[in-house]
N, C-alpha and C positions, 0 to 999 in steps of 0.2 A: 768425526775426528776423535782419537783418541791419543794416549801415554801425553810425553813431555810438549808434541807441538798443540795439544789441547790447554796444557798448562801454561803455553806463552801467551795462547788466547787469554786469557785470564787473567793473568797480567795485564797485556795489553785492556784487555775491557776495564779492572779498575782503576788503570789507567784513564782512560776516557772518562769516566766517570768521575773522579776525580777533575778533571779539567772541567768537566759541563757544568758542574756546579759552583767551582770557584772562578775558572774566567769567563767562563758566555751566561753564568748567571740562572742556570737552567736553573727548576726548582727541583732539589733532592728527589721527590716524589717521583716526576718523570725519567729524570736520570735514573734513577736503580730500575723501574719499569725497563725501560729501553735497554740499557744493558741487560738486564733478565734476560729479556727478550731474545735480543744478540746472541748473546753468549747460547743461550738454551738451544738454538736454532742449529749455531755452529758444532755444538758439542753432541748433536744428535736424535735428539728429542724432536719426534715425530711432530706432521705439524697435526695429524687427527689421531686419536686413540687408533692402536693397532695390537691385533693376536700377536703374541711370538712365544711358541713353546707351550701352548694353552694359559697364559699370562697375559691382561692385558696392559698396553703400556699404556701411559696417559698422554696423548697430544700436549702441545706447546701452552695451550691457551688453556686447558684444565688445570696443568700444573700449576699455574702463575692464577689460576681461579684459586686452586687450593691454599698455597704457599699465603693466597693474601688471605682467606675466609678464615684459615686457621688461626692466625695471627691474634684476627678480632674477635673470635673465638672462645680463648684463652685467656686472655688480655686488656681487651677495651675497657671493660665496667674498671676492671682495677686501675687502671692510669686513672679514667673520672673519677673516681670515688678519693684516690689520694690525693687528684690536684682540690679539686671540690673542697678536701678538709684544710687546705694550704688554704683556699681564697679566703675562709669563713674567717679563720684565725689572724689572715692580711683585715678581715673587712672589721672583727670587733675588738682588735687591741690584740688577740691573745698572742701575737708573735713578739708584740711590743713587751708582752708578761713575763713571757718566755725570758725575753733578754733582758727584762730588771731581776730574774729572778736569779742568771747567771753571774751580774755586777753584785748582787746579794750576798752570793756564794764564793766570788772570788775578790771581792772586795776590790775597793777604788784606787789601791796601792799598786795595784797590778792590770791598769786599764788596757795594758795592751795585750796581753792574754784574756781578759773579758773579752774583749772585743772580737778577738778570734773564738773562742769557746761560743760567745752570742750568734756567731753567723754562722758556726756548726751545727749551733740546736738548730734555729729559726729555720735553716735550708733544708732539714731532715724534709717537712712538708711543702714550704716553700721553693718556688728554684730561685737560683740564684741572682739572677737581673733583679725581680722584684724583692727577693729578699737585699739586696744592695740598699735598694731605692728607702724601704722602709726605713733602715738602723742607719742610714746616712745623718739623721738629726741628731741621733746618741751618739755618732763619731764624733759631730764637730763638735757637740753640746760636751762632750770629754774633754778632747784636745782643750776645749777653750778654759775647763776648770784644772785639769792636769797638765797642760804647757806641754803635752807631751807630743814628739814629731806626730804631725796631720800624716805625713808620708807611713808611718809606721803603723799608725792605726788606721789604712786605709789598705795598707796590704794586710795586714792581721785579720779583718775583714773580709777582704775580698778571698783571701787563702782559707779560715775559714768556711765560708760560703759554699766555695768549689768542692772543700773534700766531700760532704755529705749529698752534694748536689750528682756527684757523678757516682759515690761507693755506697749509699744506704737509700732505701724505698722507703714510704712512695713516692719519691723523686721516680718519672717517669722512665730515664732511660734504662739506672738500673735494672727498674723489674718489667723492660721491654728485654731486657740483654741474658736478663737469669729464667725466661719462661723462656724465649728462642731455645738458650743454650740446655736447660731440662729437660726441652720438647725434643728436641733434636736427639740427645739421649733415650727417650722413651720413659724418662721420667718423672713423675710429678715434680711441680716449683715447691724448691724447699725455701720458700722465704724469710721464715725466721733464720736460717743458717748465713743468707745471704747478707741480712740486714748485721748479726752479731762480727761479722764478718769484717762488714765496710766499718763498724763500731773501730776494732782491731788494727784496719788497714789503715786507718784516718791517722793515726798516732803518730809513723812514722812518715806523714806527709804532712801533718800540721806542726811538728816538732823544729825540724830544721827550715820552714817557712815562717817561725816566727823568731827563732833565729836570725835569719834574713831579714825581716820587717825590721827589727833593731840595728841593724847594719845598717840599710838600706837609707833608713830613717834618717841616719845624720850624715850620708852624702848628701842625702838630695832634699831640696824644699819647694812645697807647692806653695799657691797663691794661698793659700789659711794659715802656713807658718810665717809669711811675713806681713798679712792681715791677722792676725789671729783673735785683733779683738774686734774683729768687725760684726756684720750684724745678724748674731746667729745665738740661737735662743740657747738658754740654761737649760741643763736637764730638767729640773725642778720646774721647767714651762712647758717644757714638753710634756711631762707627765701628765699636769694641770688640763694642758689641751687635748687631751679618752677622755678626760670625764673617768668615769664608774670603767675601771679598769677588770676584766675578769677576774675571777678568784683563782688560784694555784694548779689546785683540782681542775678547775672546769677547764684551764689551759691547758696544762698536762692531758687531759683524759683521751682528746680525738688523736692523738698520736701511742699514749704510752696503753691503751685499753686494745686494742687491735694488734699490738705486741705482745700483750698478756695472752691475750687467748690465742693467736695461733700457738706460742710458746706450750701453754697450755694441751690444744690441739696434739704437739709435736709430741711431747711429754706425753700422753694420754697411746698412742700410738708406738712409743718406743716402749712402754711398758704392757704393750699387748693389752691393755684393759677391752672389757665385751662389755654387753649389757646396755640400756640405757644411758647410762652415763658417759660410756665413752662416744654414742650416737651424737648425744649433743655438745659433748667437748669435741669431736670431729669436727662437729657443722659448724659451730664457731668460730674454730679454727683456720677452716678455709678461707683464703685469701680476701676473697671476692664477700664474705660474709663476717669476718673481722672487720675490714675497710669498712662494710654499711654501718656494724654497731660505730666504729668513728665518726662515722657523716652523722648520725645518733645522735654522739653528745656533741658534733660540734654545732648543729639545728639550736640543742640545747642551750651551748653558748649565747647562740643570737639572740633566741629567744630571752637570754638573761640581762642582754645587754638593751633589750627590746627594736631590736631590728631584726624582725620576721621577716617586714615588706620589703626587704631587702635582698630575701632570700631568692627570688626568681631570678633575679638581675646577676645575682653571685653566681647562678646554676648555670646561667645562657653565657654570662663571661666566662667562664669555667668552660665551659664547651666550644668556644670560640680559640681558647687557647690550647686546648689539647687536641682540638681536633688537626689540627697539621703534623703532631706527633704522631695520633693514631696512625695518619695514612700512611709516615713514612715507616712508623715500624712494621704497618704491612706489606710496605714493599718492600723493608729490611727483609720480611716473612716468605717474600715469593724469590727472592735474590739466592736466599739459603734452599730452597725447594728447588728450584731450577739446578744451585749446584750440583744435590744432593742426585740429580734426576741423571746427569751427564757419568760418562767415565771418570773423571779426573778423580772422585775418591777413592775408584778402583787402583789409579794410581797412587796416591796418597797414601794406602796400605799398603802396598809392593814396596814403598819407601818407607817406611814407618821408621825404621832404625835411626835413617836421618835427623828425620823430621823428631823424634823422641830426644837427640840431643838440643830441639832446641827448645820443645816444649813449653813451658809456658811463658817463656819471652816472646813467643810468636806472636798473640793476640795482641801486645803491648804494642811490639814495633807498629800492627798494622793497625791498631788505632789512632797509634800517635801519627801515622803519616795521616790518614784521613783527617783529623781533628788539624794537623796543622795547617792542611790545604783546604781545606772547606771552611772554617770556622764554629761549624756547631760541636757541642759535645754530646748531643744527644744521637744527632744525623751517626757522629763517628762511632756510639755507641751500639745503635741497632746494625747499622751497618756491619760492623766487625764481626759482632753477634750472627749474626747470618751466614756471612762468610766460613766465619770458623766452626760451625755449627757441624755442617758433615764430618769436620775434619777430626774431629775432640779424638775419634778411639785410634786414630794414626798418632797424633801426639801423647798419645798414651797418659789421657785426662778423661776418666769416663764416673769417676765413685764422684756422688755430691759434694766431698769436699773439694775435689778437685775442679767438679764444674763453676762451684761458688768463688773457687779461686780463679776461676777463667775469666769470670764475674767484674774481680777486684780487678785483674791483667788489664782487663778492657777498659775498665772505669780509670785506671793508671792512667792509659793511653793516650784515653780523652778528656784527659788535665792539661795534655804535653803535647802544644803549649798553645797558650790562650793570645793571641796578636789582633793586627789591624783588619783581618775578616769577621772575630770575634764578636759581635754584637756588646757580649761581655765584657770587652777590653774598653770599647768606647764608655759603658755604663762607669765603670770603675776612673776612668781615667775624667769623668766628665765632672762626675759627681765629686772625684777626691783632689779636683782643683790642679791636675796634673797636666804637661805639653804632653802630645802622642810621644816625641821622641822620651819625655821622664818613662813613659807608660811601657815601653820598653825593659829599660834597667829594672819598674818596678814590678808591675804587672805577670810581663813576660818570663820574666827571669824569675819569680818568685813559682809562678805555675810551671814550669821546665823544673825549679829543684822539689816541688811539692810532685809533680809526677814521680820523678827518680827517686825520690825516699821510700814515696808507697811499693813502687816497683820492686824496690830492693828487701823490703819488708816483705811482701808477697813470696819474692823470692824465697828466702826465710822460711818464712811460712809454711811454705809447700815442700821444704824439706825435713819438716820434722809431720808435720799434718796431712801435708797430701800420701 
């Protein structure tokens, strides 16, 4: 099957897909499988390798061999190695460091922009469920010294959390979403571009979300602003209760050293340096060997805080959690190869002209439908990624800024919006003392205008940059 009745296929299939996962519950992983499959089948792709033209093509079952090998390829260690320095910093305080060190910085006067700034650092390594769970004792331990709305500091928070979770690595989807999208191009992952990027894109999503949080704050009250002095410890007990909190440096280092050096890396490459020197600011640089010197000092850390024997336990829970990400961004990986494999991107260039005026709203829309109907931001992340992976040189988005901004489009998306499938919506609404129907007005609505800001920023963006 080829032209436009190939393309209703397509449709139709993320449609289904779609559905397997949010009403019959299927697990993402099979669904994008299955559909692979489907759709590959129908669109053409041989079921065994076959000649044509002295060219061989690849059967149905290689391709979807490839599309996933590659994935893990490219990719795996760096998802472990970033969640891996997120657990160490969950497991010795240093997330906790992090965000005394942003109340330090932005002072007590202004706890509800702390609050949000704290869940933006803490999430950069962390995602954001468990970064929730951690600063939920600094929220209420605030509210209860500042009187200031629990509702307000609970979406400042949560809004927080979200931007860095879905726009800056190594938060896994991201930099599952910007290796698809560079692979896909034939390019190396530019991750520092990607990472300075979400830095950028976060502004105009976290700006008019704390807006909001102050709005929102004095319609509504959860059970902590009419309890408020109930039984919920002081800051100054919480601190008490780490113990020997890590030092500045040793928190800072597993996140901001692996940004030095690929920056480093990038730098050393844009100025053509040869020789030794630039061999090993190269090697450092890479992704995959940045991230380990991270895992480095944040070993370090433990070691400072004297929990070594901790370290396996951190390594195998570590692996326990990402391993469900791995699989789906490899099947995000064979979703996009299957496309990639079919006609439809021969069509997608015959229309390019279309398709150019809509450009980089395209990957928004179709993340933000996945993300709305399924609940994950990660699923809708790699997903989209794949998806629009063939398509980048039709919508006339092919130079790395533009991929990185295809990056931010996606990670827009899958903000937009966070509801009662959301895992995330329950964590928030559970923890910040709110009814599902408050979790709505707060929650919801607050990630629906934190997507649209970034969106429109991006927009922006990409017209002076892309």
């Amino acid at each position: 099957m080829t032209g436009f009745p190939l393309v209703i296929v397509f449709v139709i299939a993320i449609i289904v897909m779609i559905v397997a996962i949010s009403k019959f519950n299927i697990h993402a992983f099979f669904s994008i499988l299955a559909v692979s499959l489907i759709f590959g089948l129908i669109g053409g792709i041989p079921l065994n390798n076959v000649t044509v033209d002295g060219k061989t093509v690849m059967g149905i079952a290689n391709v979807i061999g490839a599309g996933f090998s590659g994935t893990f390829t490219s990719i795996g260690i760096v998802i472990i190695l970033g969640a891996l320095i997120g657990m160490v910093l969950e497991a010795t305080g240093g997330a906790f460091k992090l965000a005394n060190m942003i109340i330090a910085l932005v002072g007590r006067k202004y706890p509800v922009l702390a609050m949000q700034l704290m869940g933006w650092v803490v999430s950069i390594p962390v995602f954001c469920d468990s970064g929730f769970v951690i600063l939920d004792p600094i929220r209420k331990a605030l509210v209860k010294k500042t009187r200031v709305s629990s509702v307000a500091m609970t979406v400042a928070l949560s809004t927080g959390l979200y931007a860095s979770h879905v726009f800056i690595p190594p938060t896994p989807g991201p930099i599952a979403a910007a290796n698809t999208l560079f692979q896909g191009a034939g390019q190396p992952v530019n991750l520092l571009l990607v990472m300075a990027l979400g830095v950028v894109v976060s502004i105009p999503a976290l700006i008019p979300a704390l807006f909001y949080a102050g709005y929102i704050g004095k319609k509504e009250k959860s059970i902590e602003d009419i309890d408020i002095d109930g039984a919920t410890r002081s800051y100054e007990e919480i601190v008490a209760s780490y113990g020997k909190l890590p030092g500045g440096f040793v928190a800072l280092a597993p996140i901001v050293v692996p940004i030095l050096l690929m920056a480093l890396g990038s730098i050393a490459a844009m100025a053509k340096w040869t020789g030794p020197l630039y061999q090993i600011l190269a090697f450092l640089g890479t992704p995959i060997i940045a991230l380990a010197v991270g895992v480095l000092f944040a070993v370090w850390q433990l070691a400072d805080a004297n929990k070594m024997d901790k370290f396996y336990d951190i390594t195998n829970e570590t692996l326990k959690i990402v391993g469900p990400i791995l699989f789906i961004t490899a099947a995000g990986g064979v979703l996009g190869r299957v496309i990639a494999s079919t006609d439809i991107v021969n069509f997608i260039k015959s229309n390019a002209t279309s398709l150019a005026t809509i450009g980089i709203f395209f990957p928004f829309f179709l993340s933000a439908i996945l993300k709305t109907a399924q609940g994950s931001s990660t699923v809708a992340l790699v997903t989209t990624a794949g998806i629009v992976a063939p398509m980048m040189g039709a919508l006339g988005l092919v130079s790395d800024v533009q991929i990185a901004l295809t990056v931010m489009a996606i990670g827009a998306g899958a903000m937009t919006v966070s509801h009662a499938n959301d895992s995330y919506f329950w964590v928030v609404t559970n923890f910040g003392g709110l009814k599902p129907e408050q979790g709505y007005k707060t929650q919801t609505m607050a990630t629906l205008i934190e997507g649209v800001g970034a969106m429109i920023g991006i927009w922006i963006l990409s017209l002076f940059i892309g």
